[in-house]
C-alpha positions as CSV (number, residue, x, y, z in Angstrom):
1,X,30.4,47.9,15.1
2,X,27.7,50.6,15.0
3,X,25.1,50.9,12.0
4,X,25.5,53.7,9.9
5,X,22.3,54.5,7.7
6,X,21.2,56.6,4.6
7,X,19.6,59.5,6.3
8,X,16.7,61.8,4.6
9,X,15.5,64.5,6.7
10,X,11.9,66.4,5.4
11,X,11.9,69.6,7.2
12,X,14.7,70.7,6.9
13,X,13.9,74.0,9.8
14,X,15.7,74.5,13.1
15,X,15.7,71.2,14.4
16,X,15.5,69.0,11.1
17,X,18.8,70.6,9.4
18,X,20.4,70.8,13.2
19,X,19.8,67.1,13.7
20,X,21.1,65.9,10.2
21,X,24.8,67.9,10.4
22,X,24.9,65.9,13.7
23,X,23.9,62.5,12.4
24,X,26.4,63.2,9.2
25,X,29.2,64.4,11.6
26,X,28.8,60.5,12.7
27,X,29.1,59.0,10.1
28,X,25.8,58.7,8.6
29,X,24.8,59.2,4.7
30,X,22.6,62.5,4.8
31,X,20.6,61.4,1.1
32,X,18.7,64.0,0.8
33,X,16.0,66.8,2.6
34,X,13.0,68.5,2.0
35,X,12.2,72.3,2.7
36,X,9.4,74.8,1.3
37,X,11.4,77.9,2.5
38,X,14.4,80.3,1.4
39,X,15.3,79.8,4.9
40,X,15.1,76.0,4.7
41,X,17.3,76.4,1.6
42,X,20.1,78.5,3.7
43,X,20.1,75.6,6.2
44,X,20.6,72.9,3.9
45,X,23.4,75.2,1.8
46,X,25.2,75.8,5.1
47,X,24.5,72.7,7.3
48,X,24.4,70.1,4.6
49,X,26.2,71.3,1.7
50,X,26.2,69.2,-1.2
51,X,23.0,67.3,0.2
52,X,19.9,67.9,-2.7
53,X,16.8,69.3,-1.8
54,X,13.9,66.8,-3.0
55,X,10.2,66.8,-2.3
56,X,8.6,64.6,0.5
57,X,8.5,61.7,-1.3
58,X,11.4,61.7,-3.2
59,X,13.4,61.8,0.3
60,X,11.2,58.7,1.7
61,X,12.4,57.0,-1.5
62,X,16.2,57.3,-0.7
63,X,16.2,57.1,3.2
64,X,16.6,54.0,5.3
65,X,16.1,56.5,8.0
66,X,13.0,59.2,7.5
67,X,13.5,62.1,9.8
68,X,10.4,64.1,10.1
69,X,10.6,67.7,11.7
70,X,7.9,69.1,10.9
71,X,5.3,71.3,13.0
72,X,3.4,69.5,14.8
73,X,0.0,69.7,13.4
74,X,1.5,69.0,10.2
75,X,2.8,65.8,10.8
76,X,-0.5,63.1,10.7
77,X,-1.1,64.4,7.1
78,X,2.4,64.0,6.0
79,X,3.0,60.7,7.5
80,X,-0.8,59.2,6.0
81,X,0.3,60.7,2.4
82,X,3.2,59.5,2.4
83,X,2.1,55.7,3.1
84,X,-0.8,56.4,1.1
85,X,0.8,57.1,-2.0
86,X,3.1,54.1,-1.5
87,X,6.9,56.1,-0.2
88,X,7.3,54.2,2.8
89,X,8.3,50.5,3.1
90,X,8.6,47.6,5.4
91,X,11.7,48.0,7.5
92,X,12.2,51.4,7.1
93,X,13.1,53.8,10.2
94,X,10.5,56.4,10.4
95,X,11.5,58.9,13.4
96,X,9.1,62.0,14.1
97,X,10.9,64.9,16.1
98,X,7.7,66.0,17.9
99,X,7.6,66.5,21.7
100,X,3.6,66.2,22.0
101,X,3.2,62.9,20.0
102,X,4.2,59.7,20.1
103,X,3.5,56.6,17.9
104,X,0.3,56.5,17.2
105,X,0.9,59.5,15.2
106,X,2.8,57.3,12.9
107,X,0.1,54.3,12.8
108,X,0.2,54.9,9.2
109,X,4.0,54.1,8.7
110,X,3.4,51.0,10.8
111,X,0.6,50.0,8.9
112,X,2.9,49.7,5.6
113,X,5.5,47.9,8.1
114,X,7.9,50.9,8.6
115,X,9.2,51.0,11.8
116,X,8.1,54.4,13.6
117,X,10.1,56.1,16.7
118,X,9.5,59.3,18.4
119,X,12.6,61.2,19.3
120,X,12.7,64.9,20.7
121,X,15.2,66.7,21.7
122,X,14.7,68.8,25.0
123,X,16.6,71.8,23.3
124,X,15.8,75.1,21.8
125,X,17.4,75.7,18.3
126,X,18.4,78.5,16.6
127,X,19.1,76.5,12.9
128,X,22.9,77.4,13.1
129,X,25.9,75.6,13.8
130,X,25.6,76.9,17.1
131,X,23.2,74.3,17.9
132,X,25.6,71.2,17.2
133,X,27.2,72.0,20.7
134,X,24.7,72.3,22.6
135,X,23.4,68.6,21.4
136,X,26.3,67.1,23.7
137,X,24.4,66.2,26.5
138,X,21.2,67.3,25.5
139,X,18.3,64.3,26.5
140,X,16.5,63.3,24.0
141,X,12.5,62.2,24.3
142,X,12.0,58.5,22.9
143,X,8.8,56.4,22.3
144,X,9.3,53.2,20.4
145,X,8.4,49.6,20.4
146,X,10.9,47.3,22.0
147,X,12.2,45.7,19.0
148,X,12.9,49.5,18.0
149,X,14.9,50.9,20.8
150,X,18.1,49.8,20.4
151,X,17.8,51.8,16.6
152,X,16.3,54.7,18.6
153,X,19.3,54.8,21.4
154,X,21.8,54.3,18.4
155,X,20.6,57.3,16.7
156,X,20.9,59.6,20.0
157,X,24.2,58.3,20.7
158,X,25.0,59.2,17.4
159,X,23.7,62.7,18.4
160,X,25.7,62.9,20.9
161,X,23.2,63.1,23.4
162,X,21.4,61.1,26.1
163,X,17.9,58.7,26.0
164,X,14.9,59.1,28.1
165,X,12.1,56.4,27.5
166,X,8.9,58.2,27.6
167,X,5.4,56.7,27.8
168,X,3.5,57.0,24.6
169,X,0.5,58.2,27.1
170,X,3.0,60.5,28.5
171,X,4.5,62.6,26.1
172,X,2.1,65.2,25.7
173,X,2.5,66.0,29.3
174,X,6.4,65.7,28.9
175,X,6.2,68.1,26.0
176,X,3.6,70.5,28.0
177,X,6.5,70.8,30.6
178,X,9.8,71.7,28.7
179,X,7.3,74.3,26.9
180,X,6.3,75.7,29.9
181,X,9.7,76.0,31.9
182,X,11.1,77.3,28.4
183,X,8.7,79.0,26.4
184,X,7.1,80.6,28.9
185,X,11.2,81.4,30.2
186,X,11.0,83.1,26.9
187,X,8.4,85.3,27.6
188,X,9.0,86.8,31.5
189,X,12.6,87.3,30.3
190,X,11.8,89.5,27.6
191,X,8.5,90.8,29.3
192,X,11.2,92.0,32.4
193,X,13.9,93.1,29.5
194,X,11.0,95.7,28.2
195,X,10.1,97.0,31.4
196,X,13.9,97.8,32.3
197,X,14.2,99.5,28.9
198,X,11.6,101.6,29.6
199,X,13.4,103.1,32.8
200,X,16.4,104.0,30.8
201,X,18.6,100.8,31.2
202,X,20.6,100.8,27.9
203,X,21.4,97.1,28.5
204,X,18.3,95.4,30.1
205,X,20.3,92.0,29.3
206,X,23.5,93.0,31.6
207,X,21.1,93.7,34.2
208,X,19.6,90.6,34.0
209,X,22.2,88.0,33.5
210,X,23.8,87.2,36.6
211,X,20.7,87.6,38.5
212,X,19.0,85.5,36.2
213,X,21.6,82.9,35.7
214,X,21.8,82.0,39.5
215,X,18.0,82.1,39.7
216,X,17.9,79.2,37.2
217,X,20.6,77.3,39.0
218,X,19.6,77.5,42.2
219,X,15.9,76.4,40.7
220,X,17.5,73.2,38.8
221,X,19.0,72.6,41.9
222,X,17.1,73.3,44.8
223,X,13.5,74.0,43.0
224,X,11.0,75.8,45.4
225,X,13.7,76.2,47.8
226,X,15.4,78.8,45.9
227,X,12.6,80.9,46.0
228,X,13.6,84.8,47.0
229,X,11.5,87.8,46.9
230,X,8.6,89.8,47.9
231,X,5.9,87.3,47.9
232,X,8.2,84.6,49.6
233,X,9.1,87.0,52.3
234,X,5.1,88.3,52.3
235,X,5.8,92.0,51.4
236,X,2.1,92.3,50.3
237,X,2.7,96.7,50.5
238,X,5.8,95.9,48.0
239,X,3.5,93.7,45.9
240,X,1.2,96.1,46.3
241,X,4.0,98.5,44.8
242,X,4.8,96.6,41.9
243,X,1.1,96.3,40.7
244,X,0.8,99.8,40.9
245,X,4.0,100.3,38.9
246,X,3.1,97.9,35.9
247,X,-0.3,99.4,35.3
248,X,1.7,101.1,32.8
249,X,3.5,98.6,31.2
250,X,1.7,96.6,28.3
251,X,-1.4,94.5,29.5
252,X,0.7,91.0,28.9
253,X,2.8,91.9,31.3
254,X,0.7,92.7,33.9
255,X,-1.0,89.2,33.5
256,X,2.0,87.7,33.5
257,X,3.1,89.4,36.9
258,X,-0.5,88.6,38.5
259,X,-0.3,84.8,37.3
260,X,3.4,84.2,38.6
261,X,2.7,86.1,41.3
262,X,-0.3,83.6,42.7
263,X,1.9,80.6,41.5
264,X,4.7,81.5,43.7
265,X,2.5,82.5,46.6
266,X,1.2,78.9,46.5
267,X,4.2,77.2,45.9
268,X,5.5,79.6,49.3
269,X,2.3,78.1,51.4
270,X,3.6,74.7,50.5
271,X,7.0,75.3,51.4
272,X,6.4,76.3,54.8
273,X,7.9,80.0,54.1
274,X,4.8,82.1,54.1
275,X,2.1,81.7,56.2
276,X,-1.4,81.8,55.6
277,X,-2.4,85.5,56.3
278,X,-0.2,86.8,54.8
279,X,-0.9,84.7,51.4
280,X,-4.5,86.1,51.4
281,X,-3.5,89.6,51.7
282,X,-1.0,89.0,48.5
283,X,-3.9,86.9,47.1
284,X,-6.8,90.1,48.0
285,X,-4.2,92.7,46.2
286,X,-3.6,90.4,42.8
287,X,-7.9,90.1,43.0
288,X,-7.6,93.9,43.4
289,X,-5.3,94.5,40.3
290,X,-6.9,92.1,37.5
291,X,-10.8,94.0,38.6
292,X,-8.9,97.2,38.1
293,X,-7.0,96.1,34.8
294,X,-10.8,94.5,33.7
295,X,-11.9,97.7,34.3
296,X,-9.6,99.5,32.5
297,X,-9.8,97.1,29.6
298,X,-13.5,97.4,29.2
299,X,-13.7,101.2,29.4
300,X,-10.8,101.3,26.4
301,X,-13.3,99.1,24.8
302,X,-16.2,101.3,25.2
303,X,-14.5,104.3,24.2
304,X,-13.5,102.7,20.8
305,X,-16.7,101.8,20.4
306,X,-18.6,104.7,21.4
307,X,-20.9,102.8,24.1
C-alpha cells in the first residue's frame, strides 16, 4: 500500500505548482505553498485551489514532505534559514527541484535530521495544466542517500514519471546538458523564426515545423548521424553565402550561426562525412566572418563614442 504524505510546496512558480497538482492528483495532501508573486498566486488559485498560501516557514511547519522550487541560487539561503530558525525536523522529507545541485545543498536540513532528496524533472514548464501531461513519462533527476530512495522513487511514481539515479558529483554536468540541448533549442529556433520573418514569411513557425520536428527525431535517434546540410556536405561557397546573408541580421545571430556552424564541422570530421580540407576552408570562412563582425562591432563603438 503506497504512502501518501502531507505535501507543502514553497515556490509555488512553473514547476513547484506543476509538481504539486500532480502529487494531489495521487492522492497526496497538498497543506499548503508559498509564493511572493501575483503570478504565483494565479497558480495556486488555478492548480491548487482551496490550498492556503503561507510563508516559508509556516509551510515547513505543516509538510511531511517540503518541496522546494525555487531558483537556484536561492535555494542554500532558504534551506540554512529555514533549519536555522528551527522549521525543519527530524524525519522530515526535504526534496529540492534543482537540476545543478544535489545534497549537499541541503546539508543544513540534514544537519537538523531532515531527510534531503534532489529531484528534477527533465521538462520545460509553462505553469498550466498543460504541463500535467507531459509529466507521464517525463525522467526525473534523483540524488539521495540509500535509506532515502525508495521515498524519492515513490514520489516520481506518484508523478507519473520515471527515476534516473544521478551522482551527487554529477548533477551539475547532467543539468549543464538538458540546458544546453533545450535552452539553447530555445534560442536557434527563435533566432531562425526572426530571420524568416524578416523575408516576409507570415508564419515562420509553419515553415519550420516539420523540418524541425524530423530534425529532432532523427537526432534522438541517430545523433550525429542525422546530420544534413551545407557544412556536412562541405559547401564552404554556400556557407560562405549564408555568412554574407546574416551580416544583416542581429549580432546574436550571427554568433550563433558561426558557433554551430564550427560545432557541426567538428562533429562532421569525426563522423567520417567531411574530410579535412574541406573543414579548414569552412573553418578559414567562419575566422573570416567573426574578424569582419569584430570589425564592424568596434567601428559602431567608435562612432558612438566619437574616437
Amino acid at each position: 500500500m503506497k504512502s501518501l504524505h502531507a505535501v507543502g510546496v514553497v515556490g509555488a512558480g512553473r514547476v513547484g505548482a506543476v509538481l504539486a497538482a500532480r502529487l494531489r492528483e495521487a492522492g497526496h495532501e497538498i497543506v499548503a505553498a508559498s509564493g511572493r508573486s501575483a503570478a504565483s498566486q494565479t497558480r495556486i488559485d488555478t492548480l491548487l485551489p482551496g490550498v492556503p498560501l503561507l510563508s516559508p516557514a509556516e509551510v515547513a511547519a505543516r509538510s511531511d514532505v517540503l518541496v522546494l522550487a525555487v531558483p537556484d541560487d536561492a535555494l542554500a539561503g532558504l534551506v540554512a534559514g529555514l533549519a536555522l530558525d528551527g522549521h525543519l525536523r527530524p524525519g522530515q522529507v526535504v526534496v529540492h527541484t534543482s537540476g545543478r545541485h544535489g545534497l549537499s545543498v541541503l546539508a543544513a536540513a540534514a544537519h537538523v535530521g531532515a531527510r534531503p532528496v534532489a529531484l528534477h524533472p527533465a521538462m520545460t514548464f509553462t505553469g498550466t495544466d498543460v504541463d500535467l501531461a507531459r509529466l507521464s513519462g517525463c525522467v526525473f533527476g534523483l540524488t539521495a542517500a540509500a535509506d532515502d530512495r525508495a521515498i524519492a522513487e515513490g514520489l516520481v511514481a506518484d508523478l507519473g514519471g520515471r527515476p534516473m539515479w544521478i551522482r551527487d558529483e554529477d548533477r551539475t554536468t547532467y543539468h549543464a546538458a538538458l540546458a544546453h540541448g533545450s535552452n539553447h533549442l530555445v534560442t536557434i529556433v527563435s533566432q531562425a523564426m526572426q530571420v524568416l520573418r524578416r523575408t516576409g514569411a507570415e508564419d515562420p513557425a509553419a515553415v519550420l515545423r516539420p523540418l524541425l520536428t524530423a530534425a529532432l527525431d532523427n537526432a534522438l535517434l541517430y545523433e550525429d548521424a542525422a546530420l544534413t546540410g551545407p557544412v556536412v556536405r562541405g559547401d564552404v561557397e554556400t556557407v560562405r553565402a549564408h555568412l554574407a546573408a546574416l551580416e544583416e541580421q542581429p549580432a546574436p545571430t550571427m554568433d550563433a550561426y558561426v558557433a554551430m556552424a564550427r560545432a557541426t564541422t567538428a562533429h562532421a570530421v569525426a563522423d567520417g562525412r567531411l574530410d579535412e580540407s574541406r573543414a579548414r576552408a569552412i573553418r578559414r570562412v567562419l575566422r573570416e566572418s567573426e574578424w569582419d563582425l569584430l570589425a564592424t562591432l568596434v567601428a559602431d563603438e567608435d562612432s558612438r563614442t566619437g574616437a
